[in-house]
N, C-alpha and C positions, 0 to 999 in steps of 0.2 A: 548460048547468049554471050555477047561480047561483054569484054569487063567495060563498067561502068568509066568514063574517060577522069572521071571527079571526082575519084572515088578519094583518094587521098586528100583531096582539100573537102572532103564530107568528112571524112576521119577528123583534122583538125577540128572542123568545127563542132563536133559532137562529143571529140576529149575534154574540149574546153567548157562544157556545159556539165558533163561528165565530172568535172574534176573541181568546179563549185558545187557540187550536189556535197561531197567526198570533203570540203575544205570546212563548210559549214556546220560538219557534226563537229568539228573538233576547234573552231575559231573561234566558239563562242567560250571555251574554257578559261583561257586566259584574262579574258572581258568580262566574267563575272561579278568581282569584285568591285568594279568600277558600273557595272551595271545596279548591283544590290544598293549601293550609295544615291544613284542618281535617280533610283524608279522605285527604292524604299522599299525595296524585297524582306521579307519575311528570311529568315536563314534556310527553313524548309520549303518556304514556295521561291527560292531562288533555283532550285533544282528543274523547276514547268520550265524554267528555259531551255533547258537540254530535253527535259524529259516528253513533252509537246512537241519537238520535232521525233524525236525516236518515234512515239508513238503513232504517228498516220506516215512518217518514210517506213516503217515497217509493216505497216497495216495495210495499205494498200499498193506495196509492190507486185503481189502479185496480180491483182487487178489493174494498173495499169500496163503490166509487163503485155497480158491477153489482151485487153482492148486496144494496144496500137496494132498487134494480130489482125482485127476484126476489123476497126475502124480504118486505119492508115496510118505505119510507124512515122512517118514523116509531119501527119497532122497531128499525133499527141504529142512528137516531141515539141512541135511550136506551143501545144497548148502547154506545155507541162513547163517549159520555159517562160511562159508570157505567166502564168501563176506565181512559179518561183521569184519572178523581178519583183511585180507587184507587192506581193508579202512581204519581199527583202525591204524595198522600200516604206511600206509601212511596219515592220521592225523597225526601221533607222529611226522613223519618227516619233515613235512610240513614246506616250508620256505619262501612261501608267501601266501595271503589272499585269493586268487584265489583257489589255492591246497586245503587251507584247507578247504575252504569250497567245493570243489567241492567235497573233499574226502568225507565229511561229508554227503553229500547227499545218496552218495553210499551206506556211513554206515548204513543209514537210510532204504536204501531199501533191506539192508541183513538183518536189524531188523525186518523189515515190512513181510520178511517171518517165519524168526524164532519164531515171538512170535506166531503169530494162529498156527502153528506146532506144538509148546508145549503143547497147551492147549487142539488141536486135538487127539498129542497120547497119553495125559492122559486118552482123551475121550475115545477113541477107545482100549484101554489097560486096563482098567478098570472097570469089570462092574456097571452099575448104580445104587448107593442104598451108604450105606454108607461109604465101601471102598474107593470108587470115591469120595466123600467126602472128606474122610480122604485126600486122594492123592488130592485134589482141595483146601483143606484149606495150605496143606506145598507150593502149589504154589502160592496161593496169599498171602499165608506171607511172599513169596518174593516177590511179584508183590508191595504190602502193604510197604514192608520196605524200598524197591528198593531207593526210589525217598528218603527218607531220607538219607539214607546210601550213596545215591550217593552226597550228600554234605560234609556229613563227609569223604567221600575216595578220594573227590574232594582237601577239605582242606588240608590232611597230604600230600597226594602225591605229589601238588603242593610247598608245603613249604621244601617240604624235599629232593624230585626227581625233581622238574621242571615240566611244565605244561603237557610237554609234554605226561608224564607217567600216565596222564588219560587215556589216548590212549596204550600206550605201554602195559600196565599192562591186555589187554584182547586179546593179542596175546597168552601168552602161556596158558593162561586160553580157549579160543577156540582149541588151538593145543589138549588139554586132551578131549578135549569132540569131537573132531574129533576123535581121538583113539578109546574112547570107547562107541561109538555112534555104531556101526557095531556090537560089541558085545553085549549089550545090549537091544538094542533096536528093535521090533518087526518093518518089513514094513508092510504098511496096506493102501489100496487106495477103495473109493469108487468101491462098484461094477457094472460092465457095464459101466462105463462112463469113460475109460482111452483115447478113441480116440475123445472124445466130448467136444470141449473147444468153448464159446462165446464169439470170437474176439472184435465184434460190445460193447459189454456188458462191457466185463474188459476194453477198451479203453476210454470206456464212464466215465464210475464211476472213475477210476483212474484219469483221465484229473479232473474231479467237484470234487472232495476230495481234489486233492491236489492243487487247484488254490482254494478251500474254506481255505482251511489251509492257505495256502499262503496270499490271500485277509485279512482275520482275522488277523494275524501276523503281517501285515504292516497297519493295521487300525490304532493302537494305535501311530502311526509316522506319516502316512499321514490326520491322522482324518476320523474320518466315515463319512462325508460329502461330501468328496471328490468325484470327479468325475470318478476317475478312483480305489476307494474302492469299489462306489456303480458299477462299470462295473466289476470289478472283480468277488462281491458277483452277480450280474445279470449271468455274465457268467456260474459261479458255478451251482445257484440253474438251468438253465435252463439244462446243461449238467446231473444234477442228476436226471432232472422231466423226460431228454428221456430216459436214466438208466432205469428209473421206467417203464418207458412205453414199452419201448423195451424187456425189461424183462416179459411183462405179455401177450408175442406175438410168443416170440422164443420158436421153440421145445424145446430145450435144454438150458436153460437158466442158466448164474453165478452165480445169485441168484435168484431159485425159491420165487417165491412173497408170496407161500405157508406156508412159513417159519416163517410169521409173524402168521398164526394162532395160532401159539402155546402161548398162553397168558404170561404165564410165562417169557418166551423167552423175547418178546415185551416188556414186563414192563421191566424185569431187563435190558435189552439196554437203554429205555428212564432214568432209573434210572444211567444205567452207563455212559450216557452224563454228567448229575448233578454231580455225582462224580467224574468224571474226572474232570470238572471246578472246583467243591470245593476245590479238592487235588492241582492240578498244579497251579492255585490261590495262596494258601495256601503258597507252597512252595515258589514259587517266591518273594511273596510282604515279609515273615518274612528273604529270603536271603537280601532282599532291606534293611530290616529297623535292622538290628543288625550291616550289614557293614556301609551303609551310615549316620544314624544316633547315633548307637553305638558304630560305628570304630572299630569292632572285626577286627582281621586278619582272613585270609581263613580257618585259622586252627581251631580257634575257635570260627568261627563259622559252620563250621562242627561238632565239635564236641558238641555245641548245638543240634545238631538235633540226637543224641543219644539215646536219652530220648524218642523222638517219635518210631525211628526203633527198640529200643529192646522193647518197650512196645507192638510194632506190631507183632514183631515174640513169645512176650512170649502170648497174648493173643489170638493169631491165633488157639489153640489148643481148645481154649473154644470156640470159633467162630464156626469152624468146626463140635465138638460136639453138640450145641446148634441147629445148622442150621437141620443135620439129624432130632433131635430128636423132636422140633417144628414146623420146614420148616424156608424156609427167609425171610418172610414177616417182622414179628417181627424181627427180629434181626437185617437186614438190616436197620429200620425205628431206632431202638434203637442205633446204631453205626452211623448214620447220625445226629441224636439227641445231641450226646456227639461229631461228630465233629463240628456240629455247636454250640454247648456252648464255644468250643476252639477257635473258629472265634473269637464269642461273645466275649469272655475274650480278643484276641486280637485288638478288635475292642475299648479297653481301652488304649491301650499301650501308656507310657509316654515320654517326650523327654528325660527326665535322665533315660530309664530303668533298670533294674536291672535282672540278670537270674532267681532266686530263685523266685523272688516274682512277677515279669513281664509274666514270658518268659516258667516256666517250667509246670505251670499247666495246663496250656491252651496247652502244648509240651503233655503230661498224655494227654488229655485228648482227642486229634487227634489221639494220637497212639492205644488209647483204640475204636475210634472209627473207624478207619483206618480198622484196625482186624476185625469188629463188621459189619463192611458194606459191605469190599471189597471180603472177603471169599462167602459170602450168595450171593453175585450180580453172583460173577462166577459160582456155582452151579446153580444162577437158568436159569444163560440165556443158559444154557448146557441142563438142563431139558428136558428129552421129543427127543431132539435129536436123530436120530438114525445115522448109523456107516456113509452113504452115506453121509452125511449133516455135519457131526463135524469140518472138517477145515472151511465152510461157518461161520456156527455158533462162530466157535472160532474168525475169522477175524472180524466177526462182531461185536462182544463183543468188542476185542480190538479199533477196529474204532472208535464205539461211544464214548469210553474212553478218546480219540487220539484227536477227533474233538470237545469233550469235553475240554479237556484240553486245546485243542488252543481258544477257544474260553473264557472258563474261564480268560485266561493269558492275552488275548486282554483287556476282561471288567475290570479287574482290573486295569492293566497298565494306561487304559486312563482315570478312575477314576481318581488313585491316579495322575497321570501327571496334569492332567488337574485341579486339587482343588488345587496342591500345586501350580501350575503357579498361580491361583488367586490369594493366600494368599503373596505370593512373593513381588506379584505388589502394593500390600495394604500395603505393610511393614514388614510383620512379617521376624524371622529369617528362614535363609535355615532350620535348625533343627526341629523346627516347623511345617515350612511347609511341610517337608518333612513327620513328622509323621503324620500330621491332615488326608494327601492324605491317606496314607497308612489306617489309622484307617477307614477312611472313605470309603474307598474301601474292607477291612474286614467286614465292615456290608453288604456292598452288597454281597460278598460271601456267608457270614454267610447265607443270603435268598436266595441264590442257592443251599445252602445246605439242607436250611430248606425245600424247597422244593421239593429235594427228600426223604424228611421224608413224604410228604404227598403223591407223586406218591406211592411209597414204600407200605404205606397203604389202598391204593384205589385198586390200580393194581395187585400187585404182590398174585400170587395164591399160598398155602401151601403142597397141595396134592401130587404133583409130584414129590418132591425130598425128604419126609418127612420118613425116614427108619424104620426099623423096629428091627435093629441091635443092639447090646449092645453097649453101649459107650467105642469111644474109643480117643486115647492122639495122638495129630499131634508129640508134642517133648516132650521126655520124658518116 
């Protein structure tokens, strides 16, 4: 088959959809405050704003990763795009707590299909070797940058538009990728299997994802102890144990169990759990301790995290090349390496910090590692895939990222809550306590992070995505 002539202005226009899925888990954090004021949030139902999109962008990624498979990747990303405006714009509007979060959920589930879309018709548009590469490293230097950038676009917009224009601002950014989405973009759907969907299968997994998201999300409020976190989490794992099982019985199965043979695949999902808790960790406890303890304003502390997203997008090019030409074994383990020493370094931070000498090396040194982990994990857990499998595989990538992430945000949260409550009650000052938590919950990151430096090394196999092409530049 000849290579698609468009294929690169397809690429464009699916990062760009791609990387508002990616900008809006983390653009809303900065907004909060100015959100609870104007929409008269509760302190704890101020949280259903973040936690209502985790919960259905987690819950049914892997259901929409399989139904653009079946249906046509090209037609769910238009659907999952014309959802995501929509919501965004009733977010914007939103004039009670109810709306907004209800809108937000929705959001969520226009995200939950756009992103494995994206990452499907790179798959499927691309052949495998280093081109695919190339076109898989410009998409995780968006996926990589996404979650910084979305603080920083979080801070200006808020300080300058109102909250609202977090939201506002990916209305006419979806209108253009609605236009030229039809023009550019190839349809392509597994073949044989456009009339074969497992109802039993996608209701299973969808309910245990997003009551595991959900459960996780309210652990850190209600305590893990609790009776009805430990019913939640019971609920969850036994909905995914018959998932599993019902999957390895059905003719036609949502997810062939087959899927996990592929090594490569396996490791980088177990890898893309770790990473998604290091990174969403990451972001949140350093959004925590530059407002609460530092006092920046939205804006700048947005514009702190600068320093991480342009160092993501300038290094993504070296990622990419790197990845082809040794595989991701290393490079994924070396990028995990350097975001955990940026842990590390934060797992220092003072009650007077300062940007320069606090705040921005250990900023380098996430960004470099961001680039260095999150490019090699996407290529490998694509690896080996063929055309039938790519929205599974894409969904599933993103999922573990997703359920990573919510689970990383839990363990931190009740760390640092629960060490600063101690120290509170013993005397020290709010300031204080507030950093010790935080530090203190940095080093447990830091060894989730570290952690996936050592999966990374055991697991992940080189052979599969290792090219044979001349090097080539993601920008530039």
């Amino acid at each position: 088959m000849e290579p698609d002539p468009r294929r690169w202005q397809a690429l464009a226009v699916v990062c760009v959809a791609f990387f508002m899925t990616v900008l809006d888990v983390s653009i809303v954090n900065v907004a909060l405050p100015s959100i609870g004021r104007s929409l008269h949030f509760s302190e704890t139902g101020l949280q259903w704003v973040i936690t209502a999109y985790a919960i259905t962008f987690g819950g049914f990624l892997l259901l929409g990763g399989r139904t653009a498979d079946i249906l046509g990747r090209r037609r769910m990303f238009v659907v999952g795009v014309v959802i995501f405006s929509i919501a965004s714009l009733v977010c914007g509007l939103a004039g009670s707590t109810g709306m907004l979060v209800t809108a937000r959920a929705v959001q969520g589930f226009g995200a939950a299909i756009v992103s494995p879309c994206t990452l499907s018709i790179i798959t499927t548009t691309f052949e495998e070797g280093a081109e695919r590469n190339k076109a898989l490293g410009i998409w995780g230097a968006m996926g990589g940058s996404g979650a910084a950038a979305g603080v920083l676009f979080g801070g200006i917009l808020t300080k300058y538009l109102g909250w609202e224009w977090i939201f506002f601002v990916n209305v006419p950014v979806g209108a253009i990728v609605l236009l030229l989405t039809p023009r550019v973009v190839r349809e392509s759907r597994a073949p044989g299997e456009r009339q074969a969907f497992d109802v039993v299968g996608a209701g299973s997994v969808t309910a245990g994802l997003a009551l595991l998201v959900y459960a996780i999300s309210k652990a850190p409020v209600d305590g893990w102890s609790d009776s009805l976190t430990i019913g939640l989490l019971a609920g969850a794992a036994l909905l995914i144990a018959f998932f599993l099982a019902w999957e390895s019985r059905v003719p036609r199965p949502l997810m062939p169990l087959s899927i996990f043979r592929i090594r490569t695949l396996a490791a980088a999902n177990l890898v893309g759990v770790l990473l998604g808790a290091s990174v969403f960790a990451n972001f949140f406890l350093l959004t925590l301790y530059v407002q609460n303890v530092l006092h920046y304003s939205a804006l700048k502390t947005g514009i702190t995290f600068l320093a991480t997203a342009g160092t993501t997008v300038v290094v993504a090019g070296l990622a990419q090349w790197l990845t082809t030409k040794i595989g991701p074994r290393i490079v994924m383990a070396a990028g995990l390496a350097l975001s955990t020493g940026g842990l590390v370094w934060y797992a220092h931070i003072p009650v007077h910090g300062t940007y320069a000498k606090d705040l921005l090396p250990g900023y380098l040194l996430v960004g470099f590692g961001l680039a260095l982990s999150f490019i090699p994990v996407s290529i490998a857990a694509l690896a080996g895939v063929g055309p039938r499998d790519a929205g599974l595989a894409s969904g599933l990538l993103n999922t573990s990222q997703q359920v990573g992430g919510a689970i990383g945000v839990a363990v931190a949260s009740s760390v640092a809550v629960s060490h600063a409550t101690h120290l509170l009650r013993t005397g020290s000052s709010q300031a204080a306590a507030l950093t010790s938590g935080y530090a203190l919950a940095f080093w447990v990151v830091a060894g989730i992070s570290a952690a996936g430096v050592v999966v990374a090394f055991a697991l992940v196999r080189d052979e599969q995505v290792v090219g044979e092409e001349e090097p080539v530049q993601v920008f530039g």
